[in-house]
C-alpha positions as CSV (number, residue, x, y, z in Angstrom):
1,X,183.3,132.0,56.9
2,X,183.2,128.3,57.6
3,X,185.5,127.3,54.6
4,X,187.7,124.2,54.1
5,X,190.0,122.4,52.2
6,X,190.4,118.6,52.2
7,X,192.7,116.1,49.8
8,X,192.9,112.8,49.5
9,X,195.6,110.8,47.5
10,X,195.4,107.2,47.0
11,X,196.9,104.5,44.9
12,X,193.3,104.8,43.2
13,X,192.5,108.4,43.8
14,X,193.8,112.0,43.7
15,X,190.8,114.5,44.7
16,X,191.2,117.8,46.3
17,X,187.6,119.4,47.6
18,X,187.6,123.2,48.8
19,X,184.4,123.7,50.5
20,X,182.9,127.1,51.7
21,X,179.3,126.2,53.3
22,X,178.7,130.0,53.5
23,X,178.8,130.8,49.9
24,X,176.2,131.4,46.7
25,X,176.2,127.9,45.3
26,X,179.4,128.4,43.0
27,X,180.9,125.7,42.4
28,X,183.6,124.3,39.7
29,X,183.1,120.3,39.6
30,X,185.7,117.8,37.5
31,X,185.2,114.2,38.1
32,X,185.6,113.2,34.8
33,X,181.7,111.4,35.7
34,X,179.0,113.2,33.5
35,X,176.2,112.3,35.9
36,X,178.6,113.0,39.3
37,X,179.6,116.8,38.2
38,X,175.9,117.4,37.4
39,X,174.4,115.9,41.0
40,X,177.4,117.7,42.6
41,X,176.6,121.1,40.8
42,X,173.1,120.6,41.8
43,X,174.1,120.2,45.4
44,X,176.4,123.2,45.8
45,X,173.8,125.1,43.7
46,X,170.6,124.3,46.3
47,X,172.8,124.2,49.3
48,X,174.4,127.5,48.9
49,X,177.6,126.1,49.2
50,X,180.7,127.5,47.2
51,X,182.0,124.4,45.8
52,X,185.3,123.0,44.3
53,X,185.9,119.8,43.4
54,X,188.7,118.2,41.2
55,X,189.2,114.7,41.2
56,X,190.8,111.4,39.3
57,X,191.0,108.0,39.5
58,X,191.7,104.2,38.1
59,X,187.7,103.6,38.3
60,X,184.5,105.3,38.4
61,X,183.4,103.4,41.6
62,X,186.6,104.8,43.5
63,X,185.9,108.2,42.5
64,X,182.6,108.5,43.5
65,X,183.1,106.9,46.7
66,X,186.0,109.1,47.7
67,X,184.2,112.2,46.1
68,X,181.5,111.6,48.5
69,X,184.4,111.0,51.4
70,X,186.1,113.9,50.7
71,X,183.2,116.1,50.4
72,X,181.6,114.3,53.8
73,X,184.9,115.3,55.8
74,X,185.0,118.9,53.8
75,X,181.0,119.0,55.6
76,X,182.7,117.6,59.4
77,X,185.2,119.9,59.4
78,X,182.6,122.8,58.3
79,X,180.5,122.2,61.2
80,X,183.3,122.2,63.8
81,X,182.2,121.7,67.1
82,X,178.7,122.7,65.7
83,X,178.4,125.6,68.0
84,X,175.8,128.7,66.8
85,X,174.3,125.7,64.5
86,X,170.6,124.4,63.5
87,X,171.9,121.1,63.0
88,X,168.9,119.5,62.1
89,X,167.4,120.3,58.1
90,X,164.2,118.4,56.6
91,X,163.2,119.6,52.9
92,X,160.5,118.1,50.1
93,X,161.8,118.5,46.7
94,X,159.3,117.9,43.6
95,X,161.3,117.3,40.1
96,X,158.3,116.9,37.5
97,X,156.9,113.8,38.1
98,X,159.1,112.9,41.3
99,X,159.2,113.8,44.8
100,X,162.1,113.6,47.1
101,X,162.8,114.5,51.1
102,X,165.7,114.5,53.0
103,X,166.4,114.7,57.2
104,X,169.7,115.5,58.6
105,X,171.1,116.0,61.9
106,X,174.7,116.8,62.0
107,X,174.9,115.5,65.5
108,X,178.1,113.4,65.0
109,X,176.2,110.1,64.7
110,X,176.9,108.7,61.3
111,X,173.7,106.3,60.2
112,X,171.9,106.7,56.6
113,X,168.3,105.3,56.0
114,X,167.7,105.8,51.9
115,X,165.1,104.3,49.3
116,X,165.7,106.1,46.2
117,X,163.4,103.6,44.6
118,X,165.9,103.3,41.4
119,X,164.9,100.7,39.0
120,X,167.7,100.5,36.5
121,X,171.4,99.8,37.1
122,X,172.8,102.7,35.6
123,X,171.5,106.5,35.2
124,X,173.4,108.2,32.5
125,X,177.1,107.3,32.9
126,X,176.8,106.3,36.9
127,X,175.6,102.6,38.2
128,X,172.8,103.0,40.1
129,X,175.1,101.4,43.0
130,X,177.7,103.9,42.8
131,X,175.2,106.3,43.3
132,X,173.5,104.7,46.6
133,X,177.4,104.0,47.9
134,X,177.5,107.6,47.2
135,X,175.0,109.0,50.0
136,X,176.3,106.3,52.5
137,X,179.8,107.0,52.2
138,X,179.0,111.0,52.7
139,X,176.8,110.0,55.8
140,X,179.8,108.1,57.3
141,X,182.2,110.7,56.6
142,X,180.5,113.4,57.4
143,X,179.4,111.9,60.7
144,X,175.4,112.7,59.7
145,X,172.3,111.1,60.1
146,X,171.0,111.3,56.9
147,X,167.2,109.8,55.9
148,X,166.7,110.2,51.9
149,X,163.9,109.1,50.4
150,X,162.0,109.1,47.0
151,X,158.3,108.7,47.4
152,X,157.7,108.5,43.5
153,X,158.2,108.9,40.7
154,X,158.9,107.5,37.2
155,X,162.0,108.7,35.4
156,X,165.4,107.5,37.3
157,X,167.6,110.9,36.7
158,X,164.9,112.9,38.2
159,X,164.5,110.9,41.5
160,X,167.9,111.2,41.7
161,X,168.6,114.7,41.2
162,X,165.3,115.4,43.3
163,X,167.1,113.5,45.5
164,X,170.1,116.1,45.8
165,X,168.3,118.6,45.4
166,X,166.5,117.7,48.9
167,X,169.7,116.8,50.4
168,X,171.1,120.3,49.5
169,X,168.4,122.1,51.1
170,X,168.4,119.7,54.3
171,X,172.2,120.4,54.7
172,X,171.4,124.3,54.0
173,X,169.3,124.6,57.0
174,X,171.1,122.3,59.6
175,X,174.4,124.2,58.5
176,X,172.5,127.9,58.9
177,X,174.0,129.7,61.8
178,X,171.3,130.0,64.9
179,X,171.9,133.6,66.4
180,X,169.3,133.2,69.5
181,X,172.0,130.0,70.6
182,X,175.4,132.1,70.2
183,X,178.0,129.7,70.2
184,X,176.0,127.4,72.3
185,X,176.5,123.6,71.1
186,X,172.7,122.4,69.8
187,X,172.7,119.4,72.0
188,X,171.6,118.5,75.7
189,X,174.9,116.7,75.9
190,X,177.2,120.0,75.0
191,X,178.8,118.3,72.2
192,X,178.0,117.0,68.7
């Protein structure tokens, strides 16, 4: 099992994320952010991942970027030297009237490309900022390249949570073991 545990404590932040990519989307979430624990639950619930997160802070901004830190350093660790992995995931996720896709390759190289096409500053208790600074901080820490996109849609909560909910499955299939590779290293270079 591919599980981890990572902390970080800060003058601003104390947040503690135990990880297991190999679980059955379990997950216990406590950001004191509404709209954070419900995109994170929706994350560990589509990814299959068994996810624990407690976490406080002076500001909401500072708790969701390290949440996303955290978590993206929780995902590095997970994938190791990425040997026996997919690495690359690409899912289409329709939430009514919104559709959302996600591409990931956890091939070490940290770059983010998302339009999530949000109109309005906030969505439920979480700027609309926060949550963009979200994804990019989680692509930089979890060393992924990571294209999110919404291609429409209407109501702000459900691009975003189609949004995850993309994300989740891309991340599911690049962090599915490979058995035809063994504990090969998915790259012409021999290391992610």
């Amino acid at each position: 099992m591919r599980k981890v545990c990572v902390k970080r404590k800060t003058k601003e932040v104390d947040i503690t994320v135990e990880l297991n990519v190999d679980g059955k989307g379990n997950a216990q979430i406590q950001t004191g952010i509404k709209f954070l624990d419900h995109m994170l639950l929706t994350l560990a619930k589509h990814g299959l991942f068994d996810l624990n997160v407690k976490a406080s802070g002076d500001l909401t901004h500072h708790i969701t970027e390290d949440v996303a830190l955290v978590i993206g350093e929780a995902l590095r660790q997970a994938v190791d030297t990425g040997k026996g992995i997919k690495r690359f995931g690409c899912a289409c996720v329709p939430m009514d009237e919104s559709l959302a896709r996600a591409s990931v390759d956890l091939g070490g190289r940290p770059y983010i490309v998302r339009n999530l096409r949000l109109l309005q500053q906030q969505i439920e208790d979480l700027k609309t900022e926060d949550i963009e600074h979200f994804f990019d901080s989680l692509a930089q820490a979890s060393k992924s390249n990571i294209h999110l996109t919404v291609l429409y849609g209407t109501n702000e909560h459900h691009k975003v949570e189609a949004a995850f909910k993309a994300l989740a499955l891309a991340l599911r299939s690049a962090l599915t073991v490979e058995p035809r590779i063994g504990d090969q290293v998915p790259s012409a270079k021999g290391v992610i």
